[in-house]
C-alpha positions in Angstrom: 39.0 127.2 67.9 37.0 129.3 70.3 38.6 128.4 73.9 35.9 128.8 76.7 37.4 130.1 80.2 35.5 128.8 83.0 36.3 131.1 86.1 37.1 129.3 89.3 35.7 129.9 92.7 38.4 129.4 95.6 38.6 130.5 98.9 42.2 130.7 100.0 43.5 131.8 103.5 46.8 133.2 102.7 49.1 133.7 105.8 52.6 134.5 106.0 53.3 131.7 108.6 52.4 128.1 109.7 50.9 129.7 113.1 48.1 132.3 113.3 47.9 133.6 117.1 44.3 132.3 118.8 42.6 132.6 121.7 42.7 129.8 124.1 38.8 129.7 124.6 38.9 129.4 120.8 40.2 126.4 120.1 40.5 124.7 123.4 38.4 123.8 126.0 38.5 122.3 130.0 38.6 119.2 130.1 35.4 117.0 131.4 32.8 119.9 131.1 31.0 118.0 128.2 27.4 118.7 126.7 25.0 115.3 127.8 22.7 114.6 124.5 19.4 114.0 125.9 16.3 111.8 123.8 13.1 111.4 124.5 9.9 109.6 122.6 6.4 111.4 122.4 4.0 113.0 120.4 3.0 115.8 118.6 -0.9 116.6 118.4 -2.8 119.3 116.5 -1.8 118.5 113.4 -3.9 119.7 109.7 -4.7 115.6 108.8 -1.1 114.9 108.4 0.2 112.8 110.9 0.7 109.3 111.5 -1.9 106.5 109.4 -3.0 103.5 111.1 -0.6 101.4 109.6 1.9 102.8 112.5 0.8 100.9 114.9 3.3 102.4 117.5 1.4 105.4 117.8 -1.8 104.1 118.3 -0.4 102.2 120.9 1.1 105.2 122.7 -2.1 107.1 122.3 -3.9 104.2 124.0 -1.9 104.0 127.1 -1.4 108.0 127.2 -5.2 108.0 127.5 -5.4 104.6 129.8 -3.3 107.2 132.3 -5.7 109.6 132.0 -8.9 107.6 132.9 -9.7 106.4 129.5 -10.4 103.6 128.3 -10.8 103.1 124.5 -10.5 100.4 122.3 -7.3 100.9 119.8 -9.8 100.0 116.3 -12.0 103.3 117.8 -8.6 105.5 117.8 -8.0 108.0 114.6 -4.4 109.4 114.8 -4.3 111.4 111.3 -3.7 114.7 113.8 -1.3 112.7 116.0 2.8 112.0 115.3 4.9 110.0 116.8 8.4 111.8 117.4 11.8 111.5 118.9 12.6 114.3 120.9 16.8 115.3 121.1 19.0 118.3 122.6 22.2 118.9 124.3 22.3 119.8 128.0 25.1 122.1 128.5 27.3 121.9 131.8 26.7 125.0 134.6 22.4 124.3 133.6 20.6 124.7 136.7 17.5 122.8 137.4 14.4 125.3 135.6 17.0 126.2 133.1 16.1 125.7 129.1 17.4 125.1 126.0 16.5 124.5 122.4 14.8 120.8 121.9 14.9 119.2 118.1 11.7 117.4 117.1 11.7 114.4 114.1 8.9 112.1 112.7 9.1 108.3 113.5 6.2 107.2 111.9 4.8 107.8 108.1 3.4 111.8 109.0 3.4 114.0 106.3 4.3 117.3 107.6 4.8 118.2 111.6 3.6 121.9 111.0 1.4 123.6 113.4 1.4 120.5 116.0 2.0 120.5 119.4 4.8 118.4 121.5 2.9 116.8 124.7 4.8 116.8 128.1 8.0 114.7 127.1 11.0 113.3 129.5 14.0 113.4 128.2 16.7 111.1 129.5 20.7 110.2 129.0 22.5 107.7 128.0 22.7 106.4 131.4 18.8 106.4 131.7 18.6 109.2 133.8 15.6 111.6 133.2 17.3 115.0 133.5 14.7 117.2 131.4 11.1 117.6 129.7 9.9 119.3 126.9 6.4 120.5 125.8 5.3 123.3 123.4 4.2 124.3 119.7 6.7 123.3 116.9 8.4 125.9 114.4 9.4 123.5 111.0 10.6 127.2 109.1 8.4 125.8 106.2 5.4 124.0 104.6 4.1 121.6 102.7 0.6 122.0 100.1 -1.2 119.9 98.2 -4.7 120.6 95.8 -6.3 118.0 95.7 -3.4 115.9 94.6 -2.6 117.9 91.5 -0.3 120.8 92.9 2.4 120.3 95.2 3.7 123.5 96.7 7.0 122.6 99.0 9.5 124.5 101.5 12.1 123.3 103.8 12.1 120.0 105.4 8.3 120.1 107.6 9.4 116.4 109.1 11.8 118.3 111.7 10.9 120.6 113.7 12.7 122.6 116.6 11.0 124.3 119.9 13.3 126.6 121.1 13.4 127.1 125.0 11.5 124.3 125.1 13.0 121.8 127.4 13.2 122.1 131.0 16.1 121.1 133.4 14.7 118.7 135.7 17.9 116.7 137.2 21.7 118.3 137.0 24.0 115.5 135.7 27.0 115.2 137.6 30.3 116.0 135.6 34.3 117.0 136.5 33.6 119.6 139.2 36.1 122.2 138.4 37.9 122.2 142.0 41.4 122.9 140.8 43.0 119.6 141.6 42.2 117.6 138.0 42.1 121.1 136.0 43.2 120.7 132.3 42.8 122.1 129.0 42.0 120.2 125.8 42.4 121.1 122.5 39.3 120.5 119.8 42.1 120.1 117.0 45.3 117.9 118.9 48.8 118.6 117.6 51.9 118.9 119.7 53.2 121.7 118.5 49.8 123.7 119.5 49.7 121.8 123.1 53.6 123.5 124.0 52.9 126.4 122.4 49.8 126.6 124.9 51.5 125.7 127.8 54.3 128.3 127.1 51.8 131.2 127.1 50.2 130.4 129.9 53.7 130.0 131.9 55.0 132.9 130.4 51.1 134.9 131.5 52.0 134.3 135.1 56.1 133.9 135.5 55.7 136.9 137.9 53.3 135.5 140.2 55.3 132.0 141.0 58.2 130.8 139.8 57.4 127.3 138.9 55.7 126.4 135.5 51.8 125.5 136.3 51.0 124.6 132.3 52.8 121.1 131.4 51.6 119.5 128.5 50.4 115.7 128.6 50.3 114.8 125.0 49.0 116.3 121.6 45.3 117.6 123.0 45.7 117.8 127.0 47.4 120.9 128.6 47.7 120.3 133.0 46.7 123.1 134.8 48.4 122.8 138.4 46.1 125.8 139.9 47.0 124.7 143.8 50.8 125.3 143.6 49.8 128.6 141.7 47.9 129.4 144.9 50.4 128.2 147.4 53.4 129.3 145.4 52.1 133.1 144.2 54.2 135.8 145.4 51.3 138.9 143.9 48.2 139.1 145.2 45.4 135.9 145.2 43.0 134.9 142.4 40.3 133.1 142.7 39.7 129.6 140.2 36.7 131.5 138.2 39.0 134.3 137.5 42.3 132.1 137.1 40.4 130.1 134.5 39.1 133.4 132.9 42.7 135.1 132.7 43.6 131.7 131.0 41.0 131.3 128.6 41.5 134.7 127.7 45.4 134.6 126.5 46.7 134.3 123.1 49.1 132.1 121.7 50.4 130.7 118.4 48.6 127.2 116.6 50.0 124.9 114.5 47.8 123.7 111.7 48.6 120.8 109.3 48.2 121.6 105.7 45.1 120.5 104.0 43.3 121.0 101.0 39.8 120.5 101.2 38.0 119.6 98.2 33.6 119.3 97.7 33.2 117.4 94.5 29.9 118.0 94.7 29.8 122.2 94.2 33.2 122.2 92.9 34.8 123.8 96.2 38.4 124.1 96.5 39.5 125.4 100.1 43.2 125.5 100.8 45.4 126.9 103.6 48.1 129.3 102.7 50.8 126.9 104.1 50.4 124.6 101.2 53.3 124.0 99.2 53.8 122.4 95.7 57.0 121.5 94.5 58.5 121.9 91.0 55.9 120.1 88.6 54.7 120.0 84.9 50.6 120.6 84.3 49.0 119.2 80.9 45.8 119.8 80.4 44.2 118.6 77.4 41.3 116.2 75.9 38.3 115.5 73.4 35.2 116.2 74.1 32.5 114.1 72.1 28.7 115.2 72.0 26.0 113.4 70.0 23.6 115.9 68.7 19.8 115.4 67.2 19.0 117.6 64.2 15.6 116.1 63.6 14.0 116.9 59.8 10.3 116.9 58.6 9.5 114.7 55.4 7.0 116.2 53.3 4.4 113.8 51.4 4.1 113.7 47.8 1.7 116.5 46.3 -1.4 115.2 46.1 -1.3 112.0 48.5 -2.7 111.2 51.3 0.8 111.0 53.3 1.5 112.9 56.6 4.6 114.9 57.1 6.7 112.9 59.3 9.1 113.4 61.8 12.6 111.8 61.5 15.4 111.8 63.8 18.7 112.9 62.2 21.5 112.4 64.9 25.1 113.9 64.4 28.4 113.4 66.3 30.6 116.4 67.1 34.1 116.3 68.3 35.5 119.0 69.8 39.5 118.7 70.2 41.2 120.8 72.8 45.4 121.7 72.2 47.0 119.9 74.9 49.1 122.7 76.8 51.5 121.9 79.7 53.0 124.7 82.3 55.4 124.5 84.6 55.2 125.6 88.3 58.2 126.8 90.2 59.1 125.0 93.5 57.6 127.6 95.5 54.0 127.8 94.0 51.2 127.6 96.2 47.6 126.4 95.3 46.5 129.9 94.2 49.2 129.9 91.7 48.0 126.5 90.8 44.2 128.1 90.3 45.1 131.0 88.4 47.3 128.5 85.8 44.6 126.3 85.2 41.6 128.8 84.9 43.9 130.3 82.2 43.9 126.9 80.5 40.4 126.8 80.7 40.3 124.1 83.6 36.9 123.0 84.8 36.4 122.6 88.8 36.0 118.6 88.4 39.3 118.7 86.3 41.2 120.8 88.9 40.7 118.3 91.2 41.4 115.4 89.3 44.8 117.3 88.7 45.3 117.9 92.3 45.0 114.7 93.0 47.1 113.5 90.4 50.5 116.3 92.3 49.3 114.3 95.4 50.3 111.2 93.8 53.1 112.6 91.7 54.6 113.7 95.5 54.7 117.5 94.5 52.2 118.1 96.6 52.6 119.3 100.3 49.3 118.9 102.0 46.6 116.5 103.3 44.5 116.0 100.1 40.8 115.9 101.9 37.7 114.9 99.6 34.0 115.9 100.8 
């Protein structure tokens, strides 16, 4: 029997410890200097005969009292929006953004619009959760595709043209108030929280300065927060002054070791197997075997009888093939890791969706080591 190998595809960090040496401005970050998301609610003009119908009443409504502003007064049955979109405008205002500052806006269809390509966003506040206007937006959209139709008969389509995004196209208009960095409340806090990572941080950052004071000024809180005591640094030092900008520079700046929890990430969808080269799998016995059962159509042609006036028919002729697989079973030593595992089973032939099935299968059996994660 003919044995088919199906190659596969996984990506796998191999390091020769638990801890990979990081910066701190990698994988950490001070604490209460969060982006604001920002929303708004406007609309996009200019558009090819794609936009909103009348159906969506919404935007006839917004057209009507954008225009009663204006000076305008025009009955709603007289208004034709097929070149006008409603949209929902969103971003993220970054702390340190001055007032005139910009930043990228993202603009999405509300209403029934066909394509956003080659409109224009009208003058749009944008405010924050708490209400608070703190930007605008205006300007052309870029959707990165398009979408064409013939006459309804060809349908030519690229990218998403429902989203569009105007880069520098918001405004600052208000700074929102957040954790001044002052040096009394400073801290660090990191994106992935594990205990081991938080001392580890505070240790290089005591161990950075142990010549300038003697007194530790890193004390970790719990498994994300790192305390920065920056005013006994100042009051304590024995070398020369350093200003907070270049205090939190030095810090952000140092290396130290992370911890990071096994895993092995798993897309069921494209057959992705990502795994972490501290994964372990304990002593454990693979079989891989099964039947595979395929109905096939061979369909034949029936000739009529010379001289009649019969038609040569087509009849289906269905067959059932079954393809047996030899069950084989290997053995994996106590120190395997998943690589091991993925060269094994490719050599058995293993489909992706079967590898993971397996995996999932040592998870259960307790052989193996590792946060199992499914996309």
């Amino acid at each position: 029997m003919k044995k088919t190998l199906i190659v596969l595809i996984m990506l796998v960090f191999t390091i020769s410890e638990a801890q990979q040496t990081v910066r701190i401005k990698d994988v950490a970050s001070l604490t209460g200097l969060e982006d604001v998301q920002l929303f708004g609610y406007g609309l996009v003009v200019g558009l090819g005969g794609t936009g909103d119908r009348n159906q969506t009443v919404f935007t006839e409504q917004t057209i009507s009292n954008m225009l009663k502003n204006m000076g305008i007064e025009l009955p709603e049955k007289h208004i034709r929006v097929r070149n006008v979109a409603a949209v929902m405008i969103t971003g993220n205002l970054a702390p340190f953004k001055r007032k005139g500052t910009r930043f990228d806006v993202t603009v999405s269809s509300m209403g029934d619009a066909t394509s956003l390509e080659g409109g224009t966003l009208i003058l749009t506040p944008m405010q924050g959760p708490d209400g608070t206007v703190y930007a605008s937006a205006q300007g052309p959209l870029a959707t990165g595709g398009y979408d064409l139709t013939d006459r309804g008969l060809t349908h030519i389509k690229k990218n998403h043209v429902l989203v569009g995004r105007i880069p520098d196209g918001a405004i600052v208009q208000r700074e929102y108030a957040f954790n001044l960095v002052n040096g009394k409340d400073l801290s660090l806090s990191l994106h992935m929280p594990d205990f081991t990572s938080a001392l580890s941080l505070s240790r290089a950052i005591n161990a950075e300065f142990a010549d300038r004071i003697k007194t530790a000024i890193a004390k970790p809180v719990d498994a994300a927060t790192v305390m920065l005591n920056y005013n006994a640094f100042i009051k304590d030092s024995i070398r020369s002054f350093i200003e907070l900008v270049e205090f939190i520079s030095t810090v952000e700046n140092l290396k130290f070791e992370i911890a990071s929890q096994a895993k092995v990430v798993i897309n069921e969808r494209t057959g992705t197997i990502v795994a972490g080269g501290e994964v372990r799998i304990s002593q454990v016995a693979v079989s891989h075997g099964g039947v595979k059962v395929e109905i096939v159509n061979r369909p034949q042609a029936v000739q009529p009888q010379p001289f009649t006036l019969g038609q040569t028919e087509i009849i289906p002729n269905p067959e059932v093939v079954v393809e047996e697989k030899d069950a084989e079973m290997v053995v994996l030593d106590g120190t395997a890791t998943v690589s091991d595992l993925a060269h094994t089973l490719n050599s058995l032939g293993v489909t992706p969706r079967d590898v993971i099935s397996i995996l999932q299968a040592i998870k259960q059996a307790g052989a193996l080591h590792a946060e199992l994660v499914i996309l």
